[in-house]
C-alpha positions, 0 to 999 in steps of 0.5 A, a space after each residue: 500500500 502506499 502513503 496515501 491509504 494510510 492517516 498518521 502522527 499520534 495527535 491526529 489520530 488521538 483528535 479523530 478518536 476523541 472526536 468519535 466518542 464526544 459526537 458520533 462522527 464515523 471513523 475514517 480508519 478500522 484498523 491501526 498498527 501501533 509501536 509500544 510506545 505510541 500504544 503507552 501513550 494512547 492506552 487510554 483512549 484505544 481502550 474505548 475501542 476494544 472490538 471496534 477497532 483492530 489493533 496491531 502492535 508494530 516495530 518501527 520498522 514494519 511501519 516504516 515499510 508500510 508507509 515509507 518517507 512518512 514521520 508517522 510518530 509510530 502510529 499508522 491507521 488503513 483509511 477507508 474514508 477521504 475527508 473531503 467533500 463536493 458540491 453537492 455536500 456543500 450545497 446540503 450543508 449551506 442550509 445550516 451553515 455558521 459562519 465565518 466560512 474559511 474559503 482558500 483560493 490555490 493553496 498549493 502547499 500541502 504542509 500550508 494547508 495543514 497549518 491553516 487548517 489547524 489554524 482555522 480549527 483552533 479560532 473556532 471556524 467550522 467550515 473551510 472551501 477549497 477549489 477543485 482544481 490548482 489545490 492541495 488537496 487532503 493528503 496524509 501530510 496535511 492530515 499529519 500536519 493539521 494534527 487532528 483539526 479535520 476531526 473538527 472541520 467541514 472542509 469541501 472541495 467546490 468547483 467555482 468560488 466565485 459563484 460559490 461567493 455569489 450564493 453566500 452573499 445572497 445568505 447575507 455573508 459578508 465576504 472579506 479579503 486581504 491585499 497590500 492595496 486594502 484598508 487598515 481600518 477594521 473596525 466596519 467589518 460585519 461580525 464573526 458569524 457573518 463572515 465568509 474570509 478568503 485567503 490566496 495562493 502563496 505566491 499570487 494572492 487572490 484570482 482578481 475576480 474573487 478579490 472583485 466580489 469582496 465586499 471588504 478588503 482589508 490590509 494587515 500593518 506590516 512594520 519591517 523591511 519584508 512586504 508580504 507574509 507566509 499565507 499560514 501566518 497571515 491567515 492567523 492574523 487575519 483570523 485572530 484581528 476578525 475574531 477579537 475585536 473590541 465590542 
């Protein structure tokens, strides 16, 4: 088998586990191959799995084997499920959807997308859009990298943003961009859960014809000799600027 049938790292799967038991969500894995130590380590939650869950202890050896050029922390699950998500699903889940929506324009990099992802987790967003094309999409990487944040998100893959933008306007979101060309000024921006934030490529930023359907455009102060920041980092900034201001 390759790397790809397989989700790793002990955090993820822990997050995945934990996330099962707290809201019935179905479990993308039925088996897992374990060191000793990572076994040690995950006893306790692996415990509420006895005669769900096939569990094997593994050298790491073995698992670096089965899932060579990976750092799999001594953990390794057989996926039977992708976390991802289509049109259809999204349109289905647009019916109840709370906003902020995180929507990611050619995110490339899957180690980025996995960083974001986290990120995006960790401030409280729920529901994230990436493109079909010209994207990362989710690999054992960003599933690594993440670190168990999918567990917790509603990631969907969509085929047009720009005509996804149009429909979430129509549900009275408000869509926000960045650009070194934007204003400083926060302040007038829409509340959180009315929010659908966008952040571009690595390289080139927004497709202009998303940054034409923001109702806000936005600049994050920069202070040093640099101009532009890693789209990770400035995701976290710009999340953390819309989630925490004043009253």
């Amino acid at each position: 088998m390759s790397r790809q049938d397989y989700i790793y790292g002990r955090r993820n799967i822990r997050e995945i586990l934990e996330r099962h038991l707290e809201k019935g969500s179905e479990l993308s894995f039925q088996e897992i191959w374990l060191t000793s130590g990572a076994k040690k380590e995950l006893q306790e939650i692996l415990s509420e799995f006895e005669g769900k869950l096939l569990i094997k202890e593994a050298s790491p050896s073995k698992l670096d084997k089965m899932a060579p050029g990976v750092n799999h922390q001594g953990v390794l699950a057989l996926r039977i499920q992708l976390h991802s998500g289509d049109k259809k699903s999204f349109d289905s889940h647009l019916e109840n959807c709370k906003g902020p929506i995180l929507v990611l324009d050619r995110i490339q990099d899957p180690g980025n997308l996995g960083n974001i992802l986290r990120t995006a987790e960790c401030f409280g967003v729920e529901t994230v859009l990436i493109p079909e094309r010209d994207s990362s999409g989710i690999t054992p990487t960003v599933e690594k990298v993440a670190s168990g944040a999918l567990a917790y998100l509603n990631v969907f893959k969509v085929g047009n943003l720009a005509q996804i933008l149009e429909k979430l306007q129509k549900r009275n979101f408000w869509v926000v961009s960045t650009s070194d060309k934007g204003i400083e000024d926060w302040s007038k921006i829409p509340a959180w859960e009315e929010l659908v934030i966008l952040m571009g490529n690595e390289g080139e930023g927004l497709k202009k014809i998303l940054m034409e359907k923001s109702d806000f455009t936005v600049r994050i102060p920069l202070h040093g000799h640099i101009s532009s920041l890693n789209v990770t980092v400035a995701t976290g900034i710009v999340l953390d600027r819309l989630k925490n201001r004043p009253k």
